[in-house]
KEPA-189453 format. One line per field, with one value per atom (N, C-alpha, C): residue number from 1; atom name; x, y, z. Coordinates in Angstrom, 3 decimals, padded with zeros to 6 digits. Example, Ala and Ser with C-alpha at 12.3 -4.5 7.8 and 13.67 -1.06 7.14 Angstrom:
k = [1	1	1	2	2	2]
a = [N	CA	C	N	CA	C]
east = [013.190	012.300	013.200	012.850	013.670	012.900]
north = [-005.690	-004.500	-003.300	-002.250	-001.060	000.030]
up = [007.800	007.800	007.800	007.080	007.140	007.870]
//
This chain:
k = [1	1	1	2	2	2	3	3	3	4	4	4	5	5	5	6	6	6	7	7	7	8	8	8	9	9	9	10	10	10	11	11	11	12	12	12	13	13	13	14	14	14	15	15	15	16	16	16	17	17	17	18	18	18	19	19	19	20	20	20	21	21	21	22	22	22	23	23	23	24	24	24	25	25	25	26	26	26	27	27	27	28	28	28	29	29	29	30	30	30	31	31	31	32	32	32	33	33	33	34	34	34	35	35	35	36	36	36	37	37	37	38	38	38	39	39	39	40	40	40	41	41	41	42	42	42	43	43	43	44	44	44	45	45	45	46	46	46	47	47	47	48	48	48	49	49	49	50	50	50	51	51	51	52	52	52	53	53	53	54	54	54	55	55	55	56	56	56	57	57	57	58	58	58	59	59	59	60	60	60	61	61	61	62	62	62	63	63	63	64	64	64	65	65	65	66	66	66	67	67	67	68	68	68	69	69	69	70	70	70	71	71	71	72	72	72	73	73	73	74	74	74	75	75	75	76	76	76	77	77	77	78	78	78	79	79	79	80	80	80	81	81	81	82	82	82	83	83	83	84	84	84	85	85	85	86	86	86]
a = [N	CA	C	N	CA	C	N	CA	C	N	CA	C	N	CA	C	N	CA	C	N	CA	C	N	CA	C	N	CA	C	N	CA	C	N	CA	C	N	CA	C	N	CA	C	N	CA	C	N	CA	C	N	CA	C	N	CA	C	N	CA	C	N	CA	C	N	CA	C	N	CA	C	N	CA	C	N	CA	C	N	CA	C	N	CA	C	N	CA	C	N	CA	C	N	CA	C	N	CA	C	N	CA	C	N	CA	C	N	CA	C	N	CA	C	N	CA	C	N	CA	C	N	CA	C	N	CA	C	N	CA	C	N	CA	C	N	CA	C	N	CA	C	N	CA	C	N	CA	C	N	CA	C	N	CA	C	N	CA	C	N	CA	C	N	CA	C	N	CA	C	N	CA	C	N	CA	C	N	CA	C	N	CA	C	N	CA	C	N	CA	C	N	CA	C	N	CA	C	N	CA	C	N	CA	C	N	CA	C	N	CA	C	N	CA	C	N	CA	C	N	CA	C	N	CA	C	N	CA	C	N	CA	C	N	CA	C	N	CA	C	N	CA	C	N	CA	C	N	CA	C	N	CA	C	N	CA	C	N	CA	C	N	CA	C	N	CA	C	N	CA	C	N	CA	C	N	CA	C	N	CA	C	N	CA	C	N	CA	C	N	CA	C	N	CA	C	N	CA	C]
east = [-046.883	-046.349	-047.431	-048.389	-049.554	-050.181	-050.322	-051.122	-050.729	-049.212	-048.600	-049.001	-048.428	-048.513	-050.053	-051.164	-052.285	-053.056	-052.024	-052.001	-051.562	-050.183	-049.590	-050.064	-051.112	-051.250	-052.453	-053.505	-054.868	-054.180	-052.868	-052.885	-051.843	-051.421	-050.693	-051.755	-052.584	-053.526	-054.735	-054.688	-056.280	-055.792	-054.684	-054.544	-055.290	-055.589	-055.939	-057.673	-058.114	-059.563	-059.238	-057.968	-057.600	-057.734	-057.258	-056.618	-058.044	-059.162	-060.026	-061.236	-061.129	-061.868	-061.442	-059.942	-059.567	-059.820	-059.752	-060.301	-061.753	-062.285	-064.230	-064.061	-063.575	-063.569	-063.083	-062.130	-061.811	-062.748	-063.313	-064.235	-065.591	-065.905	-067.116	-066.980	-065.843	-065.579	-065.656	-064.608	-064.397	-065.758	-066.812	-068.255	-068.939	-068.995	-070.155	-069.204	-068.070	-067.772	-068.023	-067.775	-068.292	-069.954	-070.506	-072.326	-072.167	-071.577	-071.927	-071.798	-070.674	-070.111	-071.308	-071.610	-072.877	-073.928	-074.275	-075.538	-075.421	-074.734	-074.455	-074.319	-073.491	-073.164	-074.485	-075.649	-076.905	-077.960	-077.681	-078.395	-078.344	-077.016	-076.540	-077.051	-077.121	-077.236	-078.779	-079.530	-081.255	-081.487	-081.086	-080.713	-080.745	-079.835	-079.326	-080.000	-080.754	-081.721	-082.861	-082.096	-082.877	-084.075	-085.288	-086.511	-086.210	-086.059	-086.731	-087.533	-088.137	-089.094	-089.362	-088.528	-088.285	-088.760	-088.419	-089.253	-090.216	-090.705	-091.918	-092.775	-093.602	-094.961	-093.947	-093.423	-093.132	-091.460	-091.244	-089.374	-089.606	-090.662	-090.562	-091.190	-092.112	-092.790	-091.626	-090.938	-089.919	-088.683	-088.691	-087.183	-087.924	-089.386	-089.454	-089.445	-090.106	-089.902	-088.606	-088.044	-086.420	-085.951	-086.125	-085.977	-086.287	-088.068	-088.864	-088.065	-087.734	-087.623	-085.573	-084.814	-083.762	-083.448	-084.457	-084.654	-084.911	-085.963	-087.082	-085.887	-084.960	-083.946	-082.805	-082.395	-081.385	-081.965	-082.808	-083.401	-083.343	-084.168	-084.423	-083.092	-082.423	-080.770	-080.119	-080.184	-079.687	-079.832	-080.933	-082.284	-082.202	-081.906	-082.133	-080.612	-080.189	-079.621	-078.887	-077.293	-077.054	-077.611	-077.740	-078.227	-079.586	-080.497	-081.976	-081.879	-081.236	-080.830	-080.541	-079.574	-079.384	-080.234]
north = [-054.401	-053.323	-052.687	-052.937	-052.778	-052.040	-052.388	-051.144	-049.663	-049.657	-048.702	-048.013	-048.364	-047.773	-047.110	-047.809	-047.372	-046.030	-046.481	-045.353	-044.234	-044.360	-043.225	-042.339	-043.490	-042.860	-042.034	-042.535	-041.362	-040.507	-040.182	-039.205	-038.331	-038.953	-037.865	-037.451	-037.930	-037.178	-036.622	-036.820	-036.134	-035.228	-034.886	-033.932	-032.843	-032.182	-030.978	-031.482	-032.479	-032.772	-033.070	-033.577	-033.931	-032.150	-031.803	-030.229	-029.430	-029.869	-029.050	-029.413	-030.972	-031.510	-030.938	-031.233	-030.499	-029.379	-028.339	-026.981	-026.830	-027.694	-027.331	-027.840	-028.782	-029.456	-028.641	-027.998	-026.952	-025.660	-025.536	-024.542	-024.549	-025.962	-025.943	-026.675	-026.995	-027.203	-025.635	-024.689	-022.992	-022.662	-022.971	-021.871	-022.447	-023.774	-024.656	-023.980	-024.092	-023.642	-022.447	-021.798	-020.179	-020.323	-021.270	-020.636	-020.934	-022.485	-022.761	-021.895	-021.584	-020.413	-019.222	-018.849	-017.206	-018.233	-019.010	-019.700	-019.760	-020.413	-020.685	-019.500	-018.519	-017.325	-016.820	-016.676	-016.216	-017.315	-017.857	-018.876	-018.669	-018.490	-018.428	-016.941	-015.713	-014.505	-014.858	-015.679	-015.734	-016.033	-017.513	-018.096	-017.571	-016.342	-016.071	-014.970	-014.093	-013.013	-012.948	-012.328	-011.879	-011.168	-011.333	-010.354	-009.373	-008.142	-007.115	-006.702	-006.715	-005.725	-004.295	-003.889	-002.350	-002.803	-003.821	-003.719	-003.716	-003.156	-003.144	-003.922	-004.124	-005.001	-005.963	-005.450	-005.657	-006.287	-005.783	-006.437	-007.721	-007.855	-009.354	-010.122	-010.198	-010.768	-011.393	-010.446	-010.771	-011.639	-010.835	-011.742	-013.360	-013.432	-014.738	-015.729	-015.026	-016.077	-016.024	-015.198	-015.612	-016.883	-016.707	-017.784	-019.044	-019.367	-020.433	-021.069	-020.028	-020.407	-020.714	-020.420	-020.776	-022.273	-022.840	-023.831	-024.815	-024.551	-025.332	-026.201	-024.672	-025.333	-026.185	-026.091	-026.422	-028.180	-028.009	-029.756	-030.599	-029.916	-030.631	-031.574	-030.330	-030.623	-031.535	-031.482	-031.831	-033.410	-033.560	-034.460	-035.865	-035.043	-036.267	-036.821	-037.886	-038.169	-037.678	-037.586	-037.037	-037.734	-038.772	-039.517	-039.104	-038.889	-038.544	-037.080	-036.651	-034.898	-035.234	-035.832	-036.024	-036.225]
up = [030.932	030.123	029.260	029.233	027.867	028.725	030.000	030.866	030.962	031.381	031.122	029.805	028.975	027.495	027.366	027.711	027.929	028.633	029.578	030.800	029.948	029.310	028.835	027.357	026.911	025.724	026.164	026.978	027.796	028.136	028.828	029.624	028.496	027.367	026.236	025.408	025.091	024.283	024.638	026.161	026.524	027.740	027.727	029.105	029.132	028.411	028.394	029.124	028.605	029.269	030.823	031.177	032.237	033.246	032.657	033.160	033.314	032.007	032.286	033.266	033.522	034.945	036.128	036.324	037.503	037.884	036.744	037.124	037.411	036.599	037.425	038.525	038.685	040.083	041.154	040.542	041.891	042.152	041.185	040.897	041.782	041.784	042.265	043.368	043.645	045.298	045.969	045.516	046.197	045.823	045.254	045.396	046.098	046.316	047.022	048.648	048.801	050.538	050.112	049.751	049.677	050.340	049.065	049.084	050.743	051.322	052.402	053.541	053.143	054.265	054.963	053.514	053.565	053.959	053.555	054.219	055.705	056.362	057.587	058.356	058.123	058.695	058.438	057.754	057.385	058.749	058.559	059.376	060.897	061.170	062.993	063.191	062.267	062.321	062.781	061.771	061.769	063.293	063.728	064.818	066.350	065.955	067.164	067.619	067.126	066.877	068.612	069.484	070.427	070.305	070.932	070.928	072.380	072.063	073.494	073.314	074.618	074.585	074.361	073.510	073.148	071.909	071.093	069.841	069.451	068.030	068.291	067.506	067.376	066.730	065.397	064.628	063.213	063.634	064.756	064.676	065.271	066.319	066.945	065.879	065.000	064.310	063.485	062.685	062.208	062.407	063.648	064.136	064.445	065.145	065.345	063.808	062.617	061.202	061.095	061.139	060.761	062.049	063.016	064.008	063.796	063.583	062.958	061.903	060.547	059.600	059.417	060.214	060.395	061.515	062.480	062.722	062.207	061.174	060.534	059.413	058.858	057.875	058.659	059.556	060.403	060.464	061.158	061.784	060.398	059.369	058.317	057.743	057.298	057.182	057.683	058.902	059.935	060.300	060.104	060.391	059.175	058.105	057.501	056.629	055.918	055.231	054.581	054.218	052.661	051.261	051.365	050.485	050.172	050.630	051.061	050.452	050.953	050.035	048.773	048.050	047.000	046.109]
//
């Protein structure tokens, strides 16, 4: 019974801290999938980037660092740990 009462007295006098965790928490769950989202969709765009031969000097150059450099992030990512990221 003492647990209870315990239980009940944190959650009568501190709700509002309760209420205001939950909301960052939801907060920065919806921006982190957001950022992820534009990242990824930025990434497959880099990724997927055909060279023709109609382009010229400055578009293949380009399109290949965006290529390089959308791999390079991919493997890394990919490649290593979440923990190791952290």
């Amino acid at each position: 019974m003492e647990k209870k009462k315990k239980i009940w007295f944190l959650l009568t006098n501190y709700y509002d801290l309760f209420l205001q965790g939950v909301s960052n928490t939801l907060l920065v769950a919806i921006l982190g999938t957001l950022f992820g989202l534009i990242l990824g969709m930025g990434l497959y765009f880099m990724k997927s980037m055909q060279i023709h031969f109609k382009d010229n000097l400055f578009q293949k150059v380009a399109k290949r660092i965006c290529n390089l450099l959308a791999t390079v992030y991919i493997d890394i990512i990919r490649g290593t740990p979440m923990m190791v990221q952290a």
